[in-house]
C-alpha positions in Angstrom: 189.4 -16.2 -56.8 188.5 -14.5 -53.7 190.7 -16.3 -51.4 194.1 -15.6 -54.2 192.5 -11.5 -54.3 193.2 -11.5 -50.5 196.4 -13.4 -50.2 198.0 -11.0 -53.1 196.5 -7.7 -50.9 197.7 -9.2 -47.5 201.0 -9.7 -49.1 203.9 -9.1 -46.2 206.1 -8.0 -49.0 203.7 -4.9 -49.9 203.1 -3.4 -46.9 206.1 -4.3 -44.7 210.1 -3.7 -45.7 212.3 -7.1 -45.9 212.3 -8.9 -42.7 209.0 -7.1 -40.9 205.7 -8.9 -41.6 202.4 -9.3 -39.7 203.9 -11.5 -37.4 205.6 -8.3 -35.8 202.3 -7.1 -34.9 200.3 -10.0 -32.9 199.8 -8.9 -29.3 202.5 -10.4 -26.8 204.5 -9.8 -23.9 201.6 -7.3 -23.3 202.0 -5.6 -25.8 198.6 -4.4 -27.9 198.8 -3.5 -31.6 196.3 -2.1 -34.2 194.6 -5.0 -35.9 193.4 -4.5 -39.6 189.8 -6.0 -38.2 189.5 -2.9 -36.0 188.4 -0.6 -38.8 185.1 -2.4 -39.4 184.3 -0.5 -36.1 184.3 3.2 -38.1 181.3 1.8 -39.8 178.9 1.8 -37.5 180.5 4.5 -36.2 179.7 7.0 -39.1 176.1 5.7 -39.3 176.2 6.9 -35.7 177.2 10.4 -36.7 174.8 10.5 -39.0 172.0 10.2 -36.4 173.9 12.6 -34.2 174.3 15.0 -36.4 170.7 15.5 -37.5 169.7 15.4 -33.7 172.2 18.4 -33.5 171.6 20.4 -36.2 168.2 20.3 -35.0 168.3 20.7 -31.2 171.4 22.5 -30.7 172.5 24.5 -33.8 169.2 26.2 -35.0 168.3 27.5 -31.6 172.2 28.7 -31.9 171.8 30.3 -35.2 168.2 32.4 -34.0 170.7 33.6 -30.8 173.6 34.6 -33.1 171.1 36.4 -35.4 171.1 34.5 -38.6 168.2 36.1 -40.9 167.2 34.0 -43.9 167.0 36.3 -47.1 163.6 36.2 -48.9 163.5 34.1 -51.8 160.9 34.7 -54.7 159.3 31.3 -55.6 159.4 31.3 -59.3 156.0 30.3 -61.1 155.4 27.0 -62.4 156.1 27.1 -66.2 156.7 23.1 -67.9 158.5 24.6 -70.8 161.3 26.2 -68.7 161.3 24.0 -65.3 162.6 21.0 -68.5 165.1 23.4 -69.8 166.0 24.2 -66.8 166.3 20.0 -65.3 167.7 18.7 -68.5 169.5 21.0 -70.6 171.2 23.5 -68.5 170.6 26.3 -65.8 172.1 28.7 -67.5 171.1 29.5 -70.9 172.9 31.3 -73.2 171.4 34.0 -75.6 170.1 31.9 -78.4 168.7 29.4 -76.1 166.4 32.6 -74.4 165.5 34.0 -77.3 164.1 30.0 -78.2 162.7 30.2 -75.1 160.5 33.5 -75.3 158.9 32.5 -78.2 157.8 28.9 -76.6 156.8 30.3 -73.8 155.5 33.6 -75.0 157.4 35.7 -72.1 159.7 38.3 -72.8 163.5 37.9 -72.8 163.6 39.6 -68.8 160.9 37.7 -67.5 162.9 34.7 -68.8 166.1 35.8 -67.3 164.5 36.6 -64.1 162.6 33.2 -64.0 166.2 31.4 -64.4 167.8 33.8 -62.1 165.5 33.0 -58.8 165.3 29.5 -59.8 168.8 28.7 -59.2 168.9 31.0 -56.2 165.6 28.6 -54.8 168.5 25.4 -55.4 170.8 27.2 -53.4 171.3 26.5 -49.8 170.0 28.7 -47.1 172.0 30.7 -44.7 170.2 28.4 -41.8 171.3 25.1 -43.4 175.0 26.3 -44.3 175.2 27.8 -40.6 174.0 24.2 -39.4 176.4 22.3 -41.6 179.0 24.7 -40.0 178.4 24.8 -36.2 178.5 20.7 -36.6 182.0 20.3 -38.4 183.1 23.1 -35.4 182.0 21.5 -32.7 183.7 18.3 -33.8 186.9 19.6 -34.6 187.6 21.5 -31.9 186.7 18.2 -29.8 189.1 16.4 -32.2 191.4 18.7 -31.6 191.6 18.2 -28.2 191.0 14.6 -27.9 194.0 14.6 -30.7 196.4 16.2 -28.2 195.4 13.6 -25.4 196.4 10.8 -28.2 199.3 12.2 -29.1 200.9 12.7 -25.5 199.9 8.6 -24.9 201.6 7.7 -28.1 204.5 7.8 -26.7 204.2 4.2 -25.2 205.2 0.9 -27.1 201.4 -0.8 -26.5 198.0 0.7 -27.9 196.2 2.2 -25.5 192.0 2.8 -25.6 192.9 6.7 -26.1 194.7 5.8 -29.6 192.1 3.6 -30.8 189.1 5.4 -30.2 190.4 8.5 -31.7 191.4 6.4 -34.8 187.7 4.9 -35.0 185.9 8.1 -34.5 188.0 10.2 -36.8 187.6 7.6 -39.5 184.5 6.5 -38.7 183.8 11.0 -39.1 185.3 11.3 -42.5 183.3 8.3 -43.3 179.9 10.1 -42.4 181.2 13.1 -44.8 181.2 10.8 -47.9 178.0 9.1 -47.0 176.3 12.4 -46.1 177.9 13.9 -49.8 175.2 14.1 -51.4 172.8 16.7 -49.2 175.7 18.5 -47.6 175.9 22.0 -49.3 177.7 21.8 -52.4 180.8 24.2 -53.2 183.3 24.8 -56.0 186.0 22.4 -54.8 183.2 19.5 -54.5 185.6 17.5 -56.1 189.0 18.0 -54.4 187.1 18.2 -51.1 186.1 14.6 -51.8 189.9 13.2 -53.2 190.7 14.9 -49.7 188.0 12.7 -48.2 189.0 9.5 -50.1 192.8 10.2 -49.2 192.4 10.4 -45.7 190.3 7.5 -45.2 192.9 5.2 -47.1 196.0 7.4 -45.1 194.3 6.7 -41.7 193.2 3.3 -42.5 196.7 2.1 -43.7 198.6 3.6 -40.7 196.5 1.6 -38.2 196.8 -1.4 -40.2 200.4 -1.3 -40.2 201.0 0.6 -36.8 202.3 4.0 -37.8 200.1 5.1 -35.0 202.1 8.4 -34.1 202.4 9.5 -37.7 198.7 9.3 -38.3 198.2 10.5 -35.4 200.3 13.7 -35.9 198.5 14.0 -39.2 195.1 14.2 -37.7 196.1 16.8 -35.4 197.8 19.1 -37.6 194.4 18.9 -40.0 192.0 19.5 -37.2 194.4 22.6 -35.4 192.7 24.8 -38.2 189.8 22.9 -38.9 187.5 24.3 -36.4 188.9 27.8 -37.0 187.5 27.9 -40.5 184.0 27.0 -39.5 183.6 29.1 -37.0 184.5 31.9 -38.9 181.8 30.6 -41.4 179.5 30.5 -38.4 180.3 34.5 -37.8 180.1 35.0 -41.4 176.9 33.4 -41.8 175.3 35.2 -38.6 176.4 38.5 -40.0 179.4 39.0 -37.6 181.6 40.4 -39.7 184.2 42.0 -37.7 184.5 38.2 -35.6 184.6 36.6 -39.0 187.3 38.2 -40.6 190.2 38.1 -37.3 188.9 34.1 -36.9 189.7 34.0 -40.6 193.5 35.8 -40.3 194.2 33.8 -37.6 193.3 30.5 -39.3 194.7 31.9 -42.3 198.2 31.9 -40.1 197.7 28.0 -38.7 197.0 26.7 -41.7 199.7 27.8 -43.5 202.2 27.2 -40.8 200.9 23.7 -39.9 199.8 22.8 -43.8 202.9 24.7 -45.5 205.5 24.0 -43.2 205.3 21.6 -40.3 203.3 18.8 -43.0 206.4 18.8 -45.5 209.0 19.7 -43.8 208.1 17.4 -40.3 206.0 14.7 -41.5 206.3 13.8 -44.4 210.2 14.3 -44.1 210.1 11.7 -41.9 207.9 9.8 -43.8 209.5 10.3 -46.8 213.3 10.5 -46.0 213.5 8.7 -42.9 212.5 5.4 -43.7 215.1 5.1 -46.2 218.1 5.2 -43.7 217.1 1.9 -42.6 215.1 -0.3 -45.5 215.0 -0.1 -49.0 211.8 1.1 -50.4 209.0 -1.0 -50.7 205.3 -0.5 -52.2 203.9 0.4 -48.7 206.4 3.4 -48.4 205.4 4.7 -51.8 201.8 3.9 -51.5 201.7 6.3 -47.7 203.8 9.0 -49.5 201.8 9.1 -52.7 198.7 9.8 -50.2 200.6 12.3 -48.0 201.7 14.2 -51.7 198.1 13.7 -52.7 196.9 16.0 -49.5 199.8 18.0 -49.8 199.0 19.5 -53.1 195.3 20.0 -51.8 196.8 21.7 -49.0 198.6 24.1 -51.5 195.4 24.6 -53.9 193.5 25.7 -50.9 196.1 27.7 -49.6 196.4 30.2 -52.9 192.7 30.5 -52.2 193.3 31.8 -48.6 195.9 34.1 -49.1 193.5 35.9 -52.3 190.6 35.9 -49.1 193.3 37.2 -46.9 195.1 39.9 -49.2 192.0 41.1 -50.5 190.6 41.9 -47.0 194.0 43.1 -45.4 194.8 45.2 -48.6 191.1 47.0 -49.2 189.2 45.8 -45.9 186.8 43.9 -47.8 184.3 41.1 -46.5 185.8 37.8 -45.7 183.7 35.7 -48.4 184.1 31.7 -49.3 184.7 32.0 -52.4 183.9 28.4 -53.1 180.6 29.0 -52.4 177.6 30.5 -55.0 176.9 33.9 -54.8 173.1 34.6 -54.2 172.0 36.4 -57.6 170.0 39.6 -56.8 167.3 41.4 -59.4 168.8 44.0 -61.1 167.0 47.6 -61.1 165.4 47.1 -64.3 164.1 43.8 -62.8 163.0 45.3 -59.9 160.7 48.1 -61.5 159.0 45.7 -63.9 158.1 43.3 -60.9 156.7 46.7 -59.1 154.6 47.1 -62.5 153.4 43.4 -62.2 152.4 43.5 -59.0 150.4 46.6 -59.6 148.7 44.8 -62.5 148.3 41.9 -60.5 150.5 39.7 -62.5 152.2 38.6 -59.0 150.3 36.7 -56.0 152.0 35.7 -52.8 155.4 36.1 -54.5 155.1 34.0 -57.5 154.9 35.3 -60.9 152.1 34.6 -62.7 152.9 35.0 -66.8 150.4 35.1 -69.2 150.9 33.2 -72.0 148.9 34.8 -74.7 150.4 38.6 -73.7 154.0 39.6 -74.2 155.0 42.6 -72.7 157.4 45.1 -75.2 160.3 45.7 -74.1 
């Protein structure tokens, strides 16, 4: 079963156009090619980032982030109440009116303290400041190294044999996107969880299938154009974290600008024209063309879905001078006034000790 699986995936007439097969790629004459074998190699390769990466975030980006001026916001620890921690695990985390007023009489607190209790609990799941700036300063750094290395690559692919240039930047950036999926679930979480991780998926199967079959300069030229903009975004996160906001919002213009020229108009109307329109002058289609351009239309539309996101960012700030914020990410919910001058009144009757709340069950304060 295994063995007919295999044959029917490593089928020449899939991946190649009538009259190419694998045969066209075994080494000879000198002449290196990409071997489908090779990409066991990003495996231990992301596990490797992994290690690096906390070894960064720890040695290098922290000591970073206390330079630049990053200041953790105080979070009040909610107290520890069964009835709403359950509510608040397995139901939902945020309740709607009926549910608080259930609630208040289980719990015997008042419809504000309940409120307030659900408000600072799902600013305690949030991630800090420290940990996003972290997260940030590491996708930065290997970008911009990306970047560059990309460049190198690129000027090398211009020779008929693989060189080691082309195939370690292949391995590390897969074996990089690699680390991203594994490392999924304690990254910090944002609205587009999910099309950041099709975007993931997609590039993993786009890079992996132009090594296989030795479209070495196109994936190469679509690694590059990904990473020119890459490391501008994060940085500007980096600013934006530290309080920079005058650094944070030109970074952010100017990578508005590359993305849109590189992702808007050199992806469509370069690469995946050729891709796309070229291939067709010389063979008829086969399932390997559509299978690369159903990828490249995949990361095409994400390009577009995060583009109508930069230009709101970008408009809103050119237009009114407002804060360059990431929309994707959670706002950090703050205490309204009311809020504010009943916790003053509860720590005056000592109802709060080393900023938790302590309710009592048997009282219940009018409002």
């Amino acid at each position: 079963m295994v063995s007919r699986v295999s044959a029917w995936f490593w089928n020449e007439r899939l991946w190649f156009p009538e009259g190419l097969g694998w045969a066209d790629l075994e080494d000879k004459d000198g002449r290196v090619y990409a071997k489908a074998s090779d990409l066991w190699v990003a495996l231990p390769i992301a596990l490797t980032f992994l290690v690096i990466r906390q070894i960064f975030e720890r040695f290098v980006a922290t000591p970073l982030a206390l330079l630049m001026g990053v200041k953790e916001k105080v979070r009040l620890r909610v107290s520890h109440n069964p009835s709403l921690e359950s509510f608040y695990c397995n139901t939902t985390k945020n309740p709607t009116q009926s549910s608080i007023e259930s609630l208040c009489k289980q719990t015997g607190c008042s419809e504000r303290q309940v409120q307030r209790w659900f408000r600072r609990r799902r600013n305690q799941d949030r991630p800090s400041l420290l940990k996003k700036f972290r997260e940030a300063s590491w996708r930065f750094t290997f970008y911009l190294l990306a970047f560059i290395a990309g460049l190198a690559a690129l000027i090398d692919v211009s020779t008929t044999t693989l060189l080691p240039s082309q195939y370690w930047y292949y391995m590390i950036e897969l074996g990089f996107y690699g680390s991203l999926v594994f490392s999924v679930a304690s990254d910090v979480k944002r609205k587009d969880f999910k099309e950041q991780m099709v975007h993931h998926v997609a590039t993993i199967l786009l890079i992996s299938f132009s090594w296989c079959v030795n479209y070495i300069r196109a994936g190469t030229l679509i690694m590059l154009v990904h990473d020119s903009s890459d490391y501008l975004l994060e940085s500007a996160k980096m600013f934006n974290y530290a309080g920079w906001r005058n650094a944070c919002n030109y970074i952010f213009i100017f990578f508005a600008a590359v993305f849109i020229y590189t992702r808007l108009y050199i992806f469509p109307f370069y690469i995946i024209y050729t891709t796309y329109v070229y291939p067709l002058t010389m063979y008829p289609p086969f399932f390997g063309y559509y299978f690369l351009n159903c990828l490249m239309m995949i990361l095409q539309c994400l390009h577009i879905f995060w583009a109508i996101l930069i230009l709101r960012i970008a408009i809103r700030f050119l237009s009114a001078n407002e804060k360059v914020d990431d929309e994707r990410s959670d706002k950090e919910e703050t205490d309204e006034s009311g809020d504010e001058l009943e916790e003053k009144e509860e720590v005056k009757n000592g109802l709060v000790q080393n900023g938790y709340t302590i309710h009592n069950n048997n009282h219940r304060k009018t409002e």
